[in-house]
C-alpha positions in Angstrom: 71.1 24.2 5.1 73.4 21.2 5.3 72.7 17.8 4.9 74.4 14.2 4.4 73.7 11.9 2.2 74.6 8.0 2.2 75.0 6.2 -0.3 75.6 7.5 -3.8 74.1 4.7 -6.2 71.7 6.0 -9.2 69.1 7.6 -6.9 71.3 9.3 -4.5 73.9 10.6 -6.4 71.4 12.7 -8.8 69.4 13.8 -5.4 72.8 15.2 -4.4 73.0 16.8 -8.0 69.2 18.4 -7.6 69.9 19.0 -3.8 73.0 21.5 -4.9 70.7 22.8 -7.5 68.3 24.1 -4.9 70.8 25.4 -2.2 71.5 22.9 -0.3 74.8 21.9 1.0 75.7 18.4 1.3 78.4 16.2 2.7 78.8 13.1 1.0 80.0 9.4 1.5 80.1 6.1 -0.7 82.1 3.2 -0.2 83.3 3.8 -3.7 85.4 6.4 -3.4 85.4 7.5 -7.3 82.0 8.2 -6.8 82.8 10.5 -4.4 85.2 12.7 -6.3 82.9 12.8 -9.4 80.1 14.2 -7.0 82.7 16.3 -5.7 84.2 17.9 -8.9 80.9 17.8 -10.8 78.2 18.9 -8.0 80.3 20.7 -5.3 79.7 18.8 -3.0 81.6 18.4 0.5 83.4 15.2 0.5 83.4 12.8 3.7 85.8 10.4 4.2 83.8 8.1 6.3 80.2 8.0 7.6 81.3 9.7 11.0 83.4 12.1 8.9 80.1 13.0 7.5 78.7 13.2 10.6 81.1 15.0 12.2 80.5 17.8 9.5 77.2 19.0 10.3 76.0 20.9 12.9 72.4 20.3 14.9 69.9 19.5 14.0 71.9 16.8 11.7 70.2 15.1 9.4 71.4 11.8 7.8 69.7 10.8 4.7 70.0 7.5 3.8 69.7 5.9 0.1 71.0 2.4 0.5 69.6 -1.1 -0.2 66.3 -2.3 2.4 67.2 -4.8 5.0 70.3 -5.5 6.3 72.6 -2.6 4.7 70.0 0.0 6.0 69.0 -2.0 9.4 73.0 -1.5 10.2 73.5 2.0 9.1 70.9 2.7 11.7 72.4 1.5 14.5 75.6 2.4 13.7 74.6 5.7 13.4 72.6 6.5 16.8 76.1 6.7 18.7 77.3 9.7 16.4 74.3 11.8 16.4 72.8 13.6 19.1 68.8 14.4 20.8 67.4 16.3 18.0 68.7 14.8 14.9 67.1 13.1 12.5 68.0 9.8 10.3 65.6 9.6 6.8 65.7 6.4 5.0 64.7 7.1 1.5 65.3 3.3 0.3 62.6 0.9 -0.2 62.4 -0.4 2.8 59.3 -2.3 4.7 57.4 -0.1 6.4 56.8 -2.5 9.2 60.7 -2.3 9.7 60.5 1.7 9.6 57.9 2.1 12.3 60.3 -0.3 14.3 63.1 1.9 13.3 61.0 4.9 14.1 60.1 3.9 17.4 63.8 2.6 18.6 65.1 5.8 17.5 62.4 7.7 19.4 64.0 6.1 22.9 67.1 7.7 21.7 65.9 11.1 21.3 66.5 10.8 17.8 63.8 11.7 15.0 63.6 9.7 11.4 61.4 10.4 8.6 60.3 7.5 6.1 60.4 9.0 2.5 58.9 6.8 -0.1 60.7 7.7 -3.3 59.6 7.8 -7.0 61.2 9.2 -10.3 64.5 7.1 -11.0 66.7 7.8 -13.3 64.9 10.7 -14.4 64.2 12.4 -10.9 67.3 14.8 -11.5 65.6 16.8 -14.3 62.2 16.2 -13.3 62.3 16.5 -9.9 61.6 13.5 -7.2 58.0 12.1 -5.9 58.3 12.3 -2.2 56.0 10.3 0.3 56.8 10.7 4.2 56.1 9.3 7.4 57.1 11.2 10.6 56.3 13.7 13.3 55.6 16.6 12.8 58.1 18.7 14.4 60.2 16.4 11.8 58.7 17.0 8.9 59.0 20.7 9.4 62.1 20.6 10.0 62.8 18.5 6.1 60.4 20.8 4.5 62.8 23.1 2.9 65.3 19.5 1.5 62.0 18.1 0.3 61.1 21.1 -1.3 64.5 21.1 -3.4 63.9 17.4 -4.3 60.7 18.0 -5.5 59.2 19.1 -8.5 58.3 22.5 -7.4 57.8 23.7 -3.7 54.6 23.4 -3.4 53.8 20.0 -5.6 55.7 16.0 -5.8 56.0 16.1 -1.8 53.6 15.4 0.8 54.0 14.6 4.5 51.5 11.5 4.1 51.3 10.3 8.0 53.1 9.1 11.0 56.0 7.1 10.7 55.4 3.7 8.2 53.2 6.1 6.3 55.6 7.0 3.7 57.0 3.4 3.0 53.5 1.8 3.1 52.2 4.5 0.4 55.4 3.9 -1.7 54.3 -0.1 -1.6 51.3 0.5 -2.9 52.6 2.7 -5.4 54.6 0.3 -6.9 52.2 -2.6 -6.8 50.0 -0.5 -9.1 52.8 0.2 -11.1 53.2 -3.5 -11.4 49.8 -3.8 -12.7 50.2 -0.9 -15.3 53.1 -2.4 -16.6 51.9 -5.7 -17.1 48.7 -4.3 -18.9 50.7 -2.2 -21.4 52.5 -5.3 -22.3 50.2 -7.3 -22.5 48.1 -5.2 -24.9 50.8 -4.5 -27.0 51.6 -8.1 -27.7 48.3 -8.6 -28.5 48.7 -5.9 -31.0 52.2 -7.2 -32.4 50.3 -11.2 -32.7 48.1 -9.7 -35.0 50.1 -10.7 -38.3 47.6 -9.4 -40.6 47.8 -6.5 -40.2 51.4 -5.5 -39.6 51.1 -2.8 -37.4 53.6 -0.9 -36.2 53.9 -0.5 -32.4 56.4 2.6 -32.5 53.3 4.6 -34.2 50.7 3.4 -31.9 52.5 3.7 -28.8 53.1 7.2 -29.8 49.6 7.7 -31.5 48.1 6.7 -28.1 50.1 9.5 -25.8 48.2 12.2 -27.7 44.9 12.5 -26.1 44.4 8.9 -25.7 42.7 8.4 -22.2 45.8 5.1 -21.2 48.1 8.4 -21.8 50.8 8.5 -19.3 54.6 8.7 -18.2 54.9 5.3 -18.4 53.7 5.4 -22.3 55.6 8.1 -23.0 58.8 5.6 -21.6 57.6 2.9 -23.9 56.9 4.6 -27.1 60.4 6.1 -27.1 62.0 2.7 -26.7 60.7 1.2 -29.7 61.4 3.9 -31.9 64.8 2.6 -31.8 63.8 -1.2 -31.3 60.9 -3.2 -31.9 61.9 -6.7 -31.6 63.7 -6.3 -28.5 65.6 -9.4 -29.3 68.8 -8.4 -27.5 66.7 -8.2 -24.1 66.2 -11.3 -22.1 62.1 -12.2 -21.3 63.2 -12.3 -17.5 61.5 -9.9 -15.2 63.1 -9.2 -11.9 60.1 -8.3 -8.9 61.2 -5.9 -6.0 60.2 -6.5 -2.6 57.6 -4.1 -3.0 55.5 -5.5 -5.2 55.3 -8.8 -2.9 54.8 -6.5 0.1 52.0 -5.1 -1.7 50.2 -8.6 -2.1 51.0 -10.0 1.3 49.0 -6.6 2.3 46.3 -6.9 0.5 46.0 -10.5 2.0 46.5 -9.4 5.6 43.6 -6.7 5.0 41.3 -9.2 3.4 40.8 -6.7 0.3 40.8 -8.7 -3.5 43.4 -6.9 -5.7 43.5 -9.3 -8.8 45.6 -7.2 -10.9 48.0 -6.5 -8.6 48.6 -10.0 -6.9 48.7 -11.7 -10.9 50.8 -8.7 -12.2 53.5 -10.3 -9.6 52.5 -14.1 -10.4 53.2 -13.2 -14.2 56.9 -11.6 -13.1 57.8 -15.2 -11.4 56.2 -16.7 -14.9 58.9 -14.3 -16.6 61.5 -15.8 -15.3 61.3 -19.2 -17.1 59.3 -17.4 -20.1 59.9 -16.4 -23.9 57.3 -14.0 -24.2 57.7 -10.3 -26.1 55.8 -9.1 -23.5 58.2 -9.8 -21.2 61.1 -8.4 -23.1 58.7 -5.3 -22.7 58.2 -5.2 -19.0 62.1 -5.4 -18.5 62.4 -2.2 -21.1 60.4 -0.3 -19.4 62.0 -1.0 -16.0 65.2 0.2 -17.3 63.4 3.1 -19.1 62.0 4.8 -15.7 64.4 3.2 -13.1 68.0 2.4 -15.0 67.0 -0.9 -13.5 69.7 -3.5 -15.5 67.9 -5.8 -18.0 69.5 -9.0 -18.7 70.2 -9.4 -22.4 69.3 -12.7 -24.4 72.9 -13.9 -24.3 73.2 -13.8 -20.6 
């Protein structure tokens, strides 16, 4: 099978990398053209000069997977892809965008004869080795038709994917998937400056965090990501207390106020990132290490 992929940042270049691990064959294309060539010579993958090069080197059904920044980048892509493709071809944005925007998508491209899959994303950085969390919104005849590329992203065949709903389904279960992880993160830093205020007793966070990943029941990946970071560096005092918030997270809120449902933890896990960003807190300097532990999201270091 024979795919393109667009857009070669952190996520999609290592899903190109896992995506030639499994068999697939894909055609390429970044604006940067060193990218390219490094993807190229390292991956073997096919090389496109242009988005309609890419286009041009697949044959129906095309698919066009797209892993480029929400909003406007991903809104024009679109368009400017409908007049290349063909009935039958499919579009997949695998960004972060709102899901509101990919049920419009969905449903323009459906006048067109042209299918599109949403696929919420999870496993950053790490997503090459460990294979990628897939959540998807479309048709069915669609997600058939990806079964076999999200099979190759995935963890294993039969496990990390799941054809959630129609289209919006995959984006909206993504949202909610990283407003929790808001609230995860903000509890794990939170507790562990409690622990590091405690003078008294001098206790050492590097063993704690670690002691807690063995059969402690708050065992998880995101532990795992934050005991290995301060093994090498407790004070953190080279990381800036400033913690960036995605679009998802305020998604996440404004959803739980359109649907009348109380999530506390959620909606102050986001308040407390805005806080961060005028704060001096070491829990701070935490939430931005773990960021760039699971996502090779860029923290801002204290001299910036």
């Amino acid at each position: 099978m024979r795919m393109a992929m667009i857009g070669l940042g952190k996520m999609g270049g290592n899903m190109v990398r896992r995506l030639r691990r499994g068999g697939v064959e894909v055609v390429g294309y970044d604006r940067a053209p060193e990218v390219v060539a490094q993807l190229v010579a390292e991956a073997g993958m096919l090389t496109a000069t242009s988005v309609a090069d890419a286009v041009a080197k697949l044959s129906g059904p095309r698919v066009v997977w797209l892993m480029l920044p929400s909003g406007e980048p991903t809104e024009q892509q679109v368009r400017a892809l409908v007049p290349l493709l063909s009935k039958g071809d499919i579009i997949v944005d695998g960004g972060n965008s709102n899901y509101h925007d990919s049920q419009r998508r969905g449903a323009w491209l459906a006048e067109q004869g042209i299918g599109f899959m949403d696929s919420g994303t999870s496993g950053g950085i790490w997503g090459l080795e460990n294979g990628y969390c897939l959540m998807v919104g479309a048709t069915d005849a669609v997600a058939k038709t990806m079964n076999p590329i999200l099979q190759a992203l995935a963890p294993a065949a039969d496990r990390g994917w799941a054809h959630v709903g129609p289209i919006g389904a995959g984006h909206f279960t993504k949202m909610i998937h990283n407003g929790i992880e808001y609230g995860m993160m903000q509890s794990f830093a939170e507790g562990l400056e409690l622990l590091r205020g405690k003078k008294e007793f001098a206790l050492d966070l590097a063993q704690i965090t670690e002691l807690w990943r063995h059969s402690s029941v708050v065992r998880s990946w995101l532990l795992d990501l934050t005991a290995e970071a301060l093994k090498h560096d407790q004070e953190l005092t080279k990381i800036a207390p400033y913690v960036p918030d995605s679009g998802e997270g305020r998604w996440t809120v404004v959803e739980a106020i359109d649907q009348g449902v109380a999530a506390p933890v959620l909606t102050l896990a986001l308040q407390m990132r805005f806080t961060s960003q005028d704060g001096t807190g070491y829990g701070y300097r935490l939430l931005s290490t773990m960021r760039n532990a699971f996502g090779g999201h860029a923290v801002k270091s204290s001299g910036d």
